[in-house]
C-alpha positions as CSV (number, residue, x, y, z in Angstrom):
1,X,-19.3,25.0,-25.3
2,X,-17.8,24.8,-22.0
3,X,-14.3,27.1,-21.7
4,X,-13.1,24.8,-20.1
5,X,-13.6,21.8,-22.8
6,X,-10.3,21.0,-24.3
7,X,-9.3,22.7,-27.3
8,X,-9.8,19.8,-30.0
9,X,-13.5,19.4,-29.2
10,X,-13.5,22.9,-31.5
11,X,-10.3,23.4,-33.6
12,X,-10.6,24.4,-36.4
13,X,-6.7,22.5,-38.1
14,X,-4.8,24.0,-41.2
15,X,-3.3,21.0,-43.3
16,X,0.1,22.1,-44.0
17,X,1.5,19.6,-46.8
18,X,5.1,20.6,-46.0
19,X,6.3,20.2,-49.4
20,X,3.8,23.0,-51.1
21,X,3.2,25.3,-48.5
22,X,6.0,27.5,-48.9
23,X,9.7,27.4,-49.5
24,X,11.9,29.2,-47.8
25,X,15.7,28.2,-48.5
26,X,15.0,28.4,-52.5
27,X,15.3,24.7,-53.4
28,X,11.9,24.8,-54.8
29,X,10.4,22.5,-52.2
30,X,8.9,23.9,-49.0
31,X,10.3,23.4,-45.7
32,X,10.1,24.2,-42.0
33,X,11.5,28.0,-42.5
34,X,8.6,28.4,-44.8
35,X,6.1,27.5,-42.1
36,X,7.7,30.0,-39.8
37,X,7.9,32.6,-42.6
38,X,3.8,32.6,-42.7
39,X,2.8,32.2,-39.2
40,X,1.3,35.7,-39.3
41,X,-0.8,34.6,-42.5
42,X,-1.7,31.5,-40.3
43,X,-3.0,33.5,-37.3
44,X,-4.6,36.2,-39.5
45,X,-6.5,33.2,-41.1
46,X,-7.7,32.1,-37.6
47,X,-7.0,28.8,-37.5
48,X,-5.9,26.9,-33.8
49,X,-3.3,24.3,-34.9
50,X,-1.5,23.0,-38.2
51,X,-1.2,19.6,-38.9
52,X,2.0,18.9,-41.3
53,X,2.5,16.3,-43.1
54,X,5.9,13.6,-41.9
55,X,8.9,15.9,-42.0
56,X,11.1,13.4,-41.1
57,X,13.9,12.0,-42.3
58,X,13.1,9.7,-45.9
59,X,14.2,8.5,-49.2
60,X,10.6,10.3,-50.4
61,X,9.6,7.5,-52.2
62,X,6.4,8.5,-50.9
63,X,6.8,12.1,-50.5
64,X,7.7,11.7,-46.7
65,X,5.1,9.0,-45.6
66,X,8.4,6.4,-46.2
67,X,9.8,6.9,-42.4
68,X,13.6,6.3,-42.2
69,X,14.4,8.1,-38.8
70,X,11.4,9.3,-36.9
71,X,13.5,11.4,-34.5
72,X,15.3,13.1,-37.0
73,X,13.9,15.6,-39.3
74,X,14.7,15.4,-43.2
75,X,17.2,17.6,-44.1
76,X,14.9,18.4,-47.2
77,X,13.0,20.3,-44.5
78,X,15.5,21.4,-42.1
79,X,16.6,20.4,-38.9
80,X,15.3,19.3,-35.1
81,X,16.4,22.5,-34.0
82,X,14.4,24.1,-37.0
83,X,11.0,21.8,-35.8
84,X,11.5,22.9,-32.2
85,X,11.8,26.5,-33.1
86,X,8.5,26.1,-34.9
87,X,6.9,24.8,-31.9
88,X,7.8,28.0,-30.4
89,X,6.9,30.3,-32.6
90,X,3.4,28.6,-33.4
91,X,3.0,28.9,-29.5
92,X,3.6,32.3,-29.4
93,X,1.2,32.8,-32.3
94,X,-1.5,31.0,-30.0
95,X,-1.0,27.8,-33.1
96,X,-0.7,24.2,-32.0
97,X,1.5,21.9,-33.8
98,X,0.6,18.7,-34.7
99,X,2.8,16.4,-37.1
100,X,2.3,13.7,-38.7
101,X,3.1,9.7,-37.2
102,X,2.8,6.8,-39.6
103,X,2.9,3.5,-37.6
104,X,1.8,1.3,-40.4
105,X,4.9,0.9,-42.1
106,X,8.8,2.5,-42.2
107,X,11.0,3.0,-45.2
108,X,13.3,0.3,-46.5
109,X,15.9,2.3,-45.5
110,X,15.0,2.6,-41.5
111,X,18.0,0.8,-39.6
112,X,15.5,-1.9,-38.5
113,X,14.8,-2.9,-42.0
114,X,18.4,-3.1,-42.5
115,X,19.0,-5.0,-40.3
116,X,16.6,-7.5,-41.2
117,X,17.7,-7.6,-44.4
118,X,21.1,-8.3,-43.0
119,X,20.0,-11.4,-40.6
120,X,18.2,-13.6,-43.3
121,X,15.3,-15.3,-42.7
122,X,14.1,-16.8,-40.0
123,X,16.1,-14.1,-38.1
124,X,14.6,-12.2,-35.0
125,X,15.7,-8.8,-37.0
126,X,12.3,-9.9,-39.3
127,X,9.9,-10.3,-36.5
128,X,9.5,-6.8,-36.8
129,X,8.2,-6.7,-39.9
130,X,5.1,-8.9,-41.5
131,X,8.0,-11.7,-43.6
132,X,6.7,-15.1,-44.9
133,X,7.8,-17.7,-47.4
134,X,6.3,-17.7,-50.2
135,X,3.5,-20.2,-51.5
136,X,3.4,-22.7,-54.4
137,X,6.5,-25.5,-54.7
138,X,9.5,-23.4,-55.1
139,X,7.9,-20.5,-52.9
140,X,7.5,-18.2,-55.8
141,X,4.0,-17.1,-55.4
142,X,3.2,-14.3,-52.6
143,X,2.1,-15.6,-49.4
144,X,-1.8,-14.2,-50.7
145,X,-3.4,-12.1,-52.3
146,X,-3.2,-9.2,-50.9
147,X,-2.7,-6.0,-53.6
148,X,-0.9,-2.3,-52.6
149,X,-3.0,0.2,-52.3
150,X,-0.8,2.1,-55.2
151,X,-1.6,-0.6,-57.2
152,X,-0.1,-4.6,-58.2
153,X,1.0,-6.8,-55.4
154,X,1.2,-6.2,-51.6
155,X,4.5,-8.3,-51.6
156,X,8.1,-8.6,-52.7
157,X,10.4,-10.9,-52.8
158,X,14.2,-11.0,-51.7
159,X,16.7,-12.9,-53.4
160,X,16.9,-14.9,-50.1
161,X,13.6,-16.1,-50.9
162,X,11.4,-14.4,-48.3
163,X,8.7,-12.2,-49.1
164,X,8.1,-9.2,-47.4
165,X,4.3,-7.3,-46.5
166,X,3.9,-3.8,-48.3
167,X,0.1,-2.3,-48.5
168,X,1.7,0.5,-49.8
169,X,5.2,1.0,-51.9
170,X,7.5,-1.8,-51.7
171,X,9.8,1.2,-50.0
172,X,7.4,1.0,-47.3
173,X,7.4,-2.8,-45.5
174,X,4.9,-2.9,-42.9
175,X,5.3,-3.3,-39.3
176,X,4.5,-6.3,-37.0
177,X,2.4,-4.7,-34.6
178,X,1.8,-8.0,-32.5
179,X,5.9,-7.6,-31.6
180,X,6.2,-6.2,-28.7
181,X,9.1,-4.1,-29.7
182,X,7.4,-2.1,-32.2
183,X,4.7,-0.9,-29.7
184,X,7.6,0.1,-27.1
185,X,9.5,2.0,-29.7
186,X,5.9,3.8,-31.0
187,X,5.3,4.7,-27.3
188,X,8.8,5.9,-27.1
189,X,9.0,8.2,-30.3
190,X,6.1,10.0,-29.1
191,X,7.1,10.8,-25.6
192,X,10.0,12.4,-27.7
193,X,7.9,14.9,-29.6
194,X,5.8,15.4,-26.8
195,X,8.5,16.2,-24.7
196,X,9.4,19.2,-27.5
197,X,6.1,20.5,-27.6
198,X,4.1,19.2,-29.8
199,X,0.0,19.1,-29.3
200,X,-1.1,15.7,-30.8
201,X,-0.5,13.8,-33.6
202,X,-2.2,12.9,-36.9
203,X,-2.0,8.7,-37.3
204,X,-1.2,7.8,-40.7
205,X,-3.5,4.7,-42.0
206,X,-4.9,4.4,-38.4
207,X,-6.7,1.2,-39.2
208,X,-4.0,-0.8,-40.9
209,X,-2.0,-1.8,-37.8
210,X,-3.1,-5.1,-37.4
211,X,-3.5,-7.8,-39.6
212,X,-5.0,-11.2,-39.0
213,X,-2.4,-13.7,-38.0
214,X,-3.1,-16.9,-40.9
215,X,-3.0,-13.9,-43.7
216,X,-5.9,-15.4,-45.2
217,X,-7.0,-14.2,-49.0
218,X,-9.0,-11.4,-49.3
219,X,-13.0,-12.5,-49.4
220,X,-14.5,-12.5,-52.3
221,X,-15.6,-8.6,-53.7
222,X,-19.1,-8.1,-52.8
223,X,-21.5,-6.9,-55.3
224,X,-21.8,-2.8,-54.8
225,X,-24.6,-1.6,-52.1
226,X,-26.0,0.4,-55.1
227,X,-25.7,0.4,-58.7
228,X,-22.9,2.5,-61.0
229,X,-19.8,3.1,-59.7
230,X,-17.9,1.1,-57.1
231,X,-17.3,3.8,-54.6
232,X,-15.1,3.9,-51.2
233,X,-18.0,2.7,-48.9
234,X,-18.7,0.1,-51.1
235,X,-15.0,-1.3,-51.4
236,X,-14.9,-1.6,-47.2
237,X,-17.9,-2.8,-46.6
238,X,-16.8,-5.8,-48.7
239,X,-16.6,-7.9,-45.4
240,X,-16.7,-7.0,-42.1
241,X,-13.7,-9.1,-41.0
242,X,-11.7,-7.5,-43.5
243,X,-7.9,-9.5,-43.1
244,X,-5.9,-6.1,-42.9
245,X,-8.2,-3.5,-42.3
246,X,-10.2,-2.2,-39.1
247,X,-9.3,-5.1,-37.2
248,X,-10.6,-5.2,-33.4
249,X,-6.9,-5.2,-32.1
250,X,-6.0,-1.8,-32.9
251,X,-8.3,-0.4,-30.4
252,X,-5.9,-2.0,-27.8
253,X,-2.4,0.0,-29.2
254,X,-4.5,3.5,-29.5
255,X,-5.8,2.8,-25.5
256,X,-2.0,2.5,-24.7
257,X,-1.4,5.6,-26.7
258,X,-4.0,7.5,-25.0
259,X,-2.3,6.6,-21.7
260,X,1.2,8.3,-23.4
261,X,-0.6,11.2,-24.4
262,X,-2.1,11.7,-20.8
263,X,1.4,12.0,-19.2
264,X,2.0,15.1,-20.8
265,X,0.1,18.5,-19.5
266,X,-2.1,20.6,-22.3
267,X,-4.5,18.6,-23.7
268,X,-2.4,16.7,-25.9
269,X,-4.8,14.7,-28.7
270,X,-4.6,12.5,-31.4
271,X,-6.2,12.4,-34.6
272,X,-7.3,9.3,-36.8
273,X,-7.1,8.6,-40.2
274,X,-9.6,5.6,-39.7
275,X,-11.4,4.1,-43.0
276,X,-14.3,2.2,-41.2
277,X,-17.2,0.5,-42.9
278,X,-19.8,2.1,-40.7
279,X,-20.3,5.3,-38.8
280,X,-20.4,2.7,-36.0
281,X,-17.3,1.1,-36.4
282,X,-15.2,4.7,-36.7
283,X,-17.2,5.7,-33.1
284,X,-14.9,2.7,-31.6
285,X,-11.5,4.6,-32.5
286,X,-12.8,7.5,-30.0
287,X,-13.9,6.1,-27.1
288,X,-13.5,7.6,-24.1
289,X,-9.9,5.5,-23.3
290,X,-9.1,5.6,-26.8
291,X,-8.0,8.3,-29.6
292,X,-9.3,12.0,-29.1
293,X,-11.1,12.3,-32.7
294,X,-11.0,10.8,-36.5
295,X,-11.6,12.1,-40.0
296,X,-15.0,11.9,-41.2
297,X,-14.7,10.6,-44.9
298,X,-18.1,10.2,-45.1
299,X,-18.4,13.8,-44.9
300,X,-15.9,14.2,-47.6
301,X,-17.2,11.7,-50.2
302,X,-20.5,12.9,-49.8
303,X,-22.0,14.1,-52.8
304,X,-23.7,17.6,-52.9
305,X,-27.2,16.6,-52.4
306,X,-29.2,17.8,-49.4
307,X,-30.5,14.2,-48.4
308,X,-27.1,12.7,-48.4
309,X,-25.6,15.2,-46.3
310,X,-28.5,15.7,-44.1
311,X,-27.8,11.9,-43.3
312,X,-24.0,11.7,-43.0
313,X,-24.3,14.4,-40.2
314,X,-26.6,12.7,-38.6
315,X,-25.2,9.4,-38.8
316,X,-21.5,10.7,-38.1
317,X,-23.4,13.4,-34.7
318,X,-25.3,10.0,-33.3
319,X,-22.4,7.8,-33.2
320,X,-19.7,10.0,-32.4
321,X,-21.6,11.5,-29.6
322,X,-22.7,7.9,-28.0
323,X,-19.0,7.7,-27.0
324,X,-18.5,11.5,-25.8
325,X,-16.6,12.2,-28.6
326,X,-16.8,15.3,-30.8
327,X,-17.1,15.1,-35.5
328,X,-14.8,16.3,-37.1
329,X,-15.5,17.9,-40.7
330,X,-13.4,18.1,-43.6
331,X,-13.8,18.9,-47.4
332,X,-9.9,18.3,-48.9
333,X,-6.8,16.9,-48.4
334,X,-3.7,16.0,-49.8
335,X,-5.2,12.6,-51.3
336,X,-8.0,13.6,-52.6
337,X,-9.2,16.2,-55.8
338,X,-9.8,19.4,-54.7
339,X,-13.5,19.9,-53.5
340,X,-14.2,22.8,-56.2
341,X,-13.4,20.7,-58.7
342,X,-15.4,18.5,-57.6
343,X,-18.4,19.8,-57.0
344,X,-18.0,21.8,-60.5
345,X,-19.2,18.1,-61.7
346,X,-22.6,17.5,-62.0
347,X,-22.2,13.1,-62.1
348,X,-21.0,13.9,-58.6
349,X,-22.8,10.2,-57.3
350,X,-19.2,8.9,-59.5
351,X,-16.5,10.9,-58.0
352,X,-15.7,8.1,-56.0
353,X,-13.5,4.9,-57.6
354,X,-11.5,2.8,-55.2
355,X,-11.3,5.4,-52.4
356,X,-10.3,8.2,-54.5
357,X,-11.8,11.0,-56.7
358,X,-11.4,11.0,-60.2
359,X,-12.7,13.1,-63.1
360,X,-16.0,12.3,-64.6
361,X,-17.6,14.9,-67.3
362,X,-16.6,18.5,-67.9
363,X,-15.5,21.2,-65.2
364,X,-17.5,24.0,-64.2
365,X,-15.5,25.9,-62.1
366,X,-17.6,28.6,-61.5
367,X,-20.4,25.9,-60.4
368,X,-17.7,24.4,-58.0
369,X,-16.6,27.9,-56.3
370,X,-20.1,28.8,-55.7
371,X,-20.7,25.6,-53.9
372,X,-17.1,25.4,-52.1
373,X,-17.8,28.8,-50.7
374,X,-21.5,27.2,-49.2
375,X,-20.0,23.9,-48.2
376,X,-17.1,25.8,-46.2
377,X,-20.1,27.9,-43.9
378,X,-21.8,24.8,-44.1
379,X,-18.8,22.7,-42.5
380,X,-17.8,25.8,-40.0
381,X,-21.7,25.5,-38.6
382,X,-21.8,22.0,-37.6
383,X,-21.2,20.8,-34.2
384,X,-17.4,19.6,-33.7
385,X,-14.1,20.5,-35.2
386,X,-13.0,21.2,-39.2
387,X,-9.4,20.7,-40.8
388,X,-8.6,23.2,-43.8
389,X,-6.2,21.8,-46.5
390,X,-4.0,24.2,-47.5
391,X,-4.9,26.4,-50.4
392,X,-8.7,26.0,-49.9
393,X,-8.7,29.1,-48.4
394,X,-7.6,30.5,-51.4
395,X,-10.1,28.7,-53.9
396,X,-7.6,26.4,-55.3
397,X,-8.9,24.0,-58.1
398,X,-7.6,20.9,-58.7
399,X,-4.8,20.7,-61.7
400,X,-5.7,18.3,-63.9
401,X,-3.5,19.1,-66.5
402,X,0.1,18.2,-65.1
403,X,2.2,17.0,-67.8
404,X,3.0,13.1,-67.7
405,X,7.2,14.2,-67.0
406,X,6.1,16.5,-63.9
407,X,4.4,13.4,-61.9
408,X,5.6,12.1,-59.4
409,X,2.9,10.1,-56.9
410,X,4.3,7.0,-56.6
411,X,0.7,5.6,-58.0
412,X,1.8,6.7,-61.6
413,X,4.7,4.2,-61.7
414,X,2.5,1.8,-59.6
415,X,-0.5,1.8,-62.0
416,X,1.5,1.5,-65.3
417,X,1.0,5.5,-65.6
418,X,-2.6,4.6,-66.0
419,X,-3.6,6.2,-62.5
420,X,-2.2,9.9,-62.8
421,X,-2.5,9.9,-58.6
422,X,-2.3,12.5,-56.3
423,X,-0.8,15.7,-57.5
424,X,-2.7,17.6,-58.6
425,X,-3.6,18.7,-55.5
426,X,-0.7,18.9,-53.9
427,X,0.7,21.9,-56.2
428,X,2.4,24.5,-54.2
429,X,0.1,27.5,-53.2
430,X,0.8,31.2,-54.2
431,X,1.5,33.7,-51.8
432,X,1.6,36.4,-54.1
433,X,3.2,38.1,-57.3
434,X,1.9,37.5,-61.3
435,X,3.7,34.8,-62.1
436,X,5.2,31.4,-60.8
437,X,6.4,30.3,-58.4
438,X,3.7,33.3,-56.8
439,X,6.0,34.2,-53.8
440,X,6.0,30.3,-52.6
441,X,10.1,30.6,-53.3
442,X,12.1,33.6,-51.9
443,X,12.2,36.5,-55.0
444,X,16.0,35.6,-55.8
445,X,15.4,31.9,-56.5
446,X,16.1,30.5,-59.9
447,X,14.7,26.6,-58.8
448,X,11.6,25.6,-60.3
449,X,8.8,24.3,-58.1
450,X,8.8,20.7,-57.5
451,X,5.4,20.8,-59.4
452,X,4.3,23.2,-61.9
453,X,1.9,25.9,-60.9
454,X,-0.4,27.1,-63.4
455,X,0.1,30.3,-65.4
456,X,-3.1,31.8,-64.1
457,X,-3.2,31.8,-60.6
458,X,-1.8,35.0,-59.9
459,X,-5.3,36.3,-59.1
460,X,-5.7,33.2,-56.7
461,X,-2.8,34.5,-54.4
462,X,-2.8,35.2,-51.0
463,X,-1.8,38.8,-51.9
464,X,-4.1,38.8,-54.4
465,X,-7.2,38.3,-52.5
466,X,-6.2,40.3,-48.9
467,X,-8.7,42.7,-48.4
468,X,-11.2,41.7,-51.3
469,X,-14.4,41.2,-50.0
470,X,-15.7,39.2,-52.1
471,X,-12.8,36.9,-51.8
472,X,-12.3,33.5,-50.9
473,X,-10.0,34.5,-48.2
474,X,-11.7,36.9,-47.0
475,X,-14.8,34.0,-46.6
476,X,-13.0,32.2,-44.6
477,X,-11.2,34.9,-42.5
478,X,-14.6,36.0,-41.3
479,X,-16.3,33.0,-41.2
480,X,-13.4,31.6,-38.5
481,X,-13.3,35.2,-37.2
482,X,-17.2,34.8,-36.1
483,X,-16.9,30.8,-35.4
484,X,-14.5,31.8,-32.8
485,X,-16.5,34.9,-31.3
486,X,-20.1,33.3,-31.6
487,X,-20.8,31.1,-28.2
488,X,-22.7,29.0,-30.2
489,X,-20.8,27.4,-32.6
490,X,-17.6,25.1,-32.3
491,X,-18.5,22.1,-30.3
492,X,-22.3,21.3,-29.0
493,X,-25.6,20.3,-30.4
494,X,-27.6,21.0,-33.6
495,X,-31.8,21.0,-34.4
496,X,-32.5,20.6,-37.9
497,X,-35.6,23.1,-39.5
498,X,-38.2,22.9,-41.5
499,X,-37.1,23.6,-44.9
500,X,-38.2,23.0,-48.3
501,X,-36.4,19.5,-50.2
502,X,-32.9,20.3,-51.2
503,X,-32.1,23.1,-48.5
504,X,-30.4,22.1,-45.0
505,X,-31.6,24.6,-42.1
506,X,-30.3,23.9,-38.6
507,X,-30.1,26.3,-35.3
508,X,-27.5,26.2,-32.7
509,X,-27.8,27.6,-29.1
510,X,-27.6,30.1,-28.2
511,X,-28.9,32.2,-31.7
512,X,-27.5,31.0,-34.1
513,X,-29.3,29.7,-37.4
514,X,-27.5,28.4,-40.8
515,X,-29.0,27.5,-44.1
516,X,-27.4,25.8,-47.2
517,X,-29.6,25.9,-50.7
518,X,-28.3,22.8,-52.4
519,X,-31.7,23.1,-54.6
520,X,-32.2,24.9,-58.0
521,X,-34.7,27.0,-56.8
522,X,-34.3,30.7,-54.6
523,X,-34.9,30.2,-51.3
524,X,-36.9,33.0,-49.1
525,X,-35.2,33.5,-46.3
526,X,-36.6,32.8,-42.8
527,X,-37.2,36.1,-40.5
528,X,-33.9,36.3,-38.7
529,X,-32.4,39.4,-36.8
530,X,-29.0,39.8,-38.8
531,X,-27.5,38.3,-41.7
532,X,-24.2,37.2,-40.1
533,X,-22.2,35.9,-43.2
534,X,-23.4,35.0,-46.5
535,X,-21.6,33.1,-49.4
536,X,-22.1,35.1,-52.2
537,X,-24.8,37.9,-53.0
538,X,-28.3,37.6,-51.8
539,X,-31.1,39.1,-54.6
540,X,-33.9,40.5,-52.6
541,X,-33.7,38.8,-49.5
542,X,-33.5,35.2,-51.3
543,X,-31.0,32.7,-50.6
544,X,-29.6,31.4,-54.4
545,X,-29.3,28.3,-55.5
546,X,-25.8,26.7,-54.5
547,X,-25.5,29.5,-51.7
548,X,-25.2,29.8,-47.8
549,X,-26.1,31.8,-44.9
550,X,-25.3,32.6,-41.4
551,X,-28.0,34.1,-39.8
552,X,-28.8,35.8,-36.1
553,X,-31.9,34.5,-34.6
C-alpha cells in the first residue's frame, strides 16, 4: 500500500487485557507499570499499537468495563501520570496506544448516577440515563422485556419505584444517548485523551447506543437460518429493527466523533465493536465520515472449513471496500475461548451459543495448535489490518478447568453459576520461570494471581519459547517481521487460485502467494520461487493437512 496511507489501514494491534498482562507492583493483578516493563517484548513482537482494555477508575464489577471516572485512571492500575508516561514510552518504541471507551453504559457509582439516584424520579438528574416506571397496576413489572446480556432481566428497580435500563450488570445503567449532555461529555472525554496522546480508541458495544424511543418488547425469536445450534448470526438476525441493537441513529454520534478525532494531528482512529446482522450493515459503521474500522466477528466465529472462510472474506473484502474502508481480522479476545481450543474441536459448526463459544466434545490440543499456527499466516495474509489477544502469541489454550471459587465474570453470579463465563481466557500470561505466577508478578511477590495459572505452562512462556524455532513465538515474530517488510501485504487487494476443495490459495501484488490446507489430504505445492514462512514442517515439498504457507512467486 501507499506510504503514505494511514497507519490503521495495516496495523497489526496487540490486545492488552490490563489485568493479565503483567503485574508490576506485586498485587497479583497487572497494571500500567507492567505494560511499560514489556515494551521491548512488544516491539520485538512487531506489533504497531496495543489496545488495553478500560483502566479507569471502577468498582470492577465488570472487571473495568463498569466506568466510574473516565478521566481518572483506577488506582488498581496506577495513575494519569502512570497512562501518560506510557504514551511516551510506547511512542518512543514506535507503539500506538489505544484504550478502551465504553459509551453504552457507566457504573452505578459514576457521580451522575448518584446524582440521579439522589433527585428521584421524574428528576432531570435521570434524563441521562434510560429510567421508566414500571408496568402492570402497582408498577412492579419491568417496563419490557428486555434481558442482560449476562443473563435475567435488563432492569432494576429502586425502592422509589423507578426502574432503571441495564443490558449488562445492574452496576452498569445505560446511558440516554438522545440527551444532549451525554454526547457533549463523550466528545469532551475524548478530546482529553487525545490531548495526552493517545492514537484512537476501541468503542465498547458500538452498536448499543441507541435504543428505540417506545421500548417496545423484543420480536418474537425467529426460527435459526439453519438447523442445530442457535449461533450468534442467527440470534441478530432475529429482526432487522432490533429495539436496542444496531439502530440507524448511532451512525449520527460516530460522524460527530469522527469530526473530534480529525481535530487532532496523526491519524487518530477509532475502532468498532459493532455486532451487525449483515456484512452490509457493519460496512455502515465505516463510512467514509464515520468510524475508521470495526471487528470482523464473522471472521472469528467462522468455523475452520475452507468454504466458510473463503466466503466471510469475501463477504467482509466486498462490503468493507464499497465504503473505502479497510477488514480487519481477528482470531481471540478477551470474551471469547481461546481459538486453539477451539479449533482442537471437531463439532466446530456448535462453538457458537448466544454469541459466545462454549465447549462441545473432547479437546485436541495438538489438532488446535496445528491449525492456530495456519489460521495466524492465514489472518496476517489478508488484505487489511489484524488485532492479536494477548497470549496467542504464545499458544495459550483456553482453561477450562478453573475451579468454581476462582470465578469471577460477573455471568457466573448472573447465570445462577450455570454459565462459567469468560475466564478462562483471561488468565494471566507467563513471561517466564517453571512455575506460577511465570514472571507475570515481580520475583519477590507472595500474592497469588487474581486467576490461577496452570501448573504446566512453564514451557508456554515467553522465555521459554525465545529463540525456538519451532515456537509459537517465534511464528509470529517472523510472520509480523516479513508482513512488515513484504510491499505486498498489509492493506490492498487479494485474487483467489485455483485450488483443490478444502485449500484456500490467494496472491497479493506484488509476489506474494499464501495457501492454507484446511483439507485431510497433502497438498503439492504450487511452483513458487521461495518458501517464505511455513506453519509447521513440510514432507517432501507437500503442504499437510491443517498447515500454511507463505510463498514467493
Amino acid at each position: 500500500m501507499s506510504p503514505t496511507a494511514p497507519w490503521w489501514r495495516s496495523a497489526v494491534i496487540y490486545q492488552v487485557y490490563i489485568r493479565s498482562f503483567a503485574d508490576g507492583n506485586g498485587d497479583g493483578v497487572g497494571d500500567i507499570a507492567g505494560i511499560r516493563s514489556r515494551l521491548p517484548y512488544l516491539k520485538s513482537l512487531g506489533v504497531d499499537a496495543i489496545w488495553i482494555n478500560p483502566w479507569y477508575k471502577s468498582p470492577m464489577a465488570d472487571h473495568g468495563y463498569d466506568v466510574a471516572d473516565f478521566r481518572a485512571i483506577d488506582p488498581r492500575f496506577g495513575t494519569l501520570a502512570d497512562a501518560e508516561q506510557l504514551i511516551t514510552e510506547a511512542h518512543e518504541h514506535g507503539i500506538r496506544v489505544i484504550p478502551d471507551i465504553v459509551p453504552n453504559h457507566t457504573s452505578d457509582q459514576h457521580a451522575w448516577f448518584q446524582a440521579a439516584l439522589a433527585a428521584g424520579p421524574g428528576s432531570a438528574e435521570r434524563e441521562r440515563y434510560v429510567f421508566r416506571p414500571g408496568r402492570g397496576p402497582d408498577g412492579t413489572e419491568p417496563p419490557n422485556d428486555w434481558v442482560s446480556c449476562f443473563g435475567g432481566p435488563a432492569w432494576t428497580r429502586l425502592p422509589d419505584g423507578d426502574w432503571y435500563l441495564h443490558l449488562f450488570a445492574p452496576q452498569q445503567p445505560d446511558l440516554n444517548w438522545q440527551h444532549p449532555e451525554v454526547r457533549a461529555e463523550f466528545e469532551s472525554i475524548l478530546r482529553f485523551w487525545f490531548s495526552r496522546g493517545v492514537d484512537g480508541f476501541r468503542i465498547d458495544v458500538a452498536h448499543g447506543l441507541i435504543k428505540h424511543p417506545e421500548l417496545p418488547d423484543l420480536p418474537p425469536r425467529a426460527e435459526p437460518a439453519v438447523t442445530g445450534p442457535l449461533t450468534r448470526r442467527d440470534e441478530i438476525r432475529r429482526h432487522l429493527d432490533h429495539p436496542h441493537w444496531d439502530r440507524d441513529e448511532v451512525h449520527e454520534i460516530y460522524r460527530a466523533w469522527r469530526k473530534v478525532a480529525d481535530e487532532f494531528p496523526g491519524d487518530r482512529s477509532f475502532v468498532a465493536e459493532a455486532w451487525a446482522d449483515t456484512p452490509e450493515r457493519l460496512a455502515a459503521y465505516v463510512r467514509r465520515d464515520g468510524l475508521h474500522t470495526a471487528f470482523n466477528f464473522d471472521f472469528l466465529m467462522c468455523g475452520w472449513d475452507a468454504k466458510d472462510l473463503r466466503a466471510v472474506i469475501d463477504d467482509s473484502l466486498t462490503m468493507l471496500g464499497s465504503v473505502g474502508a479497510p477488514a480487519t481480522w481477528v482470531l481471540s479476545n478477551h470474551d471469547v475461548m481461546r481459538h486453539p481450543s477451539r479449533y482442537g474441536r471437531t463439532a466446530s459448526q456448535s462453538w457458537i451459543v448466544n454469541a459466545r463459544f462454549e465447549p462441545d466434545g473432547p479437546l485436541d490440543l495438538d489438532l488446535g495448535i496445528r491449525r492456530a499456527r495456519a489460521a495466524a499466516l492465514l489472518m496476517l495474509a489478508l488484505p487489511g489490518g489484524a488485532y492479536v489477544y494477548q497470549g496467542e502469541e504464545l499458544g495459550l489454550p483456553e482453561v477450562e478447568d478453573l475451579p468454581e471459587s476462582a470465578l469471577q465474570d460477573p455471568i457466573w453470579e448472573r447465570s445462577g453459576h450455570t454459565d462459567r463465563g469468560r475466564d478462562g481466557c483471561r488468565v494471566p500470561i507467563p513471561w517466564s520461570g517453571q512455575a506460577a505466577p511465570y514472571g507475570f508478578s515481580p520475583d519477590d511477590t507472595t500474592a497469588e494471581p487474581w486467576l490461577p495459572q496452570p501448573a504446566d505452562w512453564a514451557a508456554l512462556s515467553a522465555e521459554a519459547q525465545t529463540g525456538d524455532p519451532a515456537s509459537m513465538l517465534e511464528l509470529y515474530r517472523t510472520a509480523l517481521r516479513i508482513r512488515r517488510e513484504h510491499p505486498a501485504l498489509g492493506d490492498g487487494t487479494m485474487t483467489w487460485l485455483e485450488a483443490p476443495e478444502g485449500v484456500l490459495s490467494f496472491s497479493r501484488e506484488p509476489g506474494f502467494r499464501c495457501v492454507v490446507n484446511l483439507s485431510a489430504e497433502p497438498y503439492e505445492l504450487p511452483a513458487h520461487a521461495e518458501l517464505l514462512l511455513a506453519s509447521g514442517p513440510l514432507e517432501d515439498g507437500r503442504l499437510g493437512p491443517d498447515q500454511a504457507v507463505w510463498l514467493a512467486v
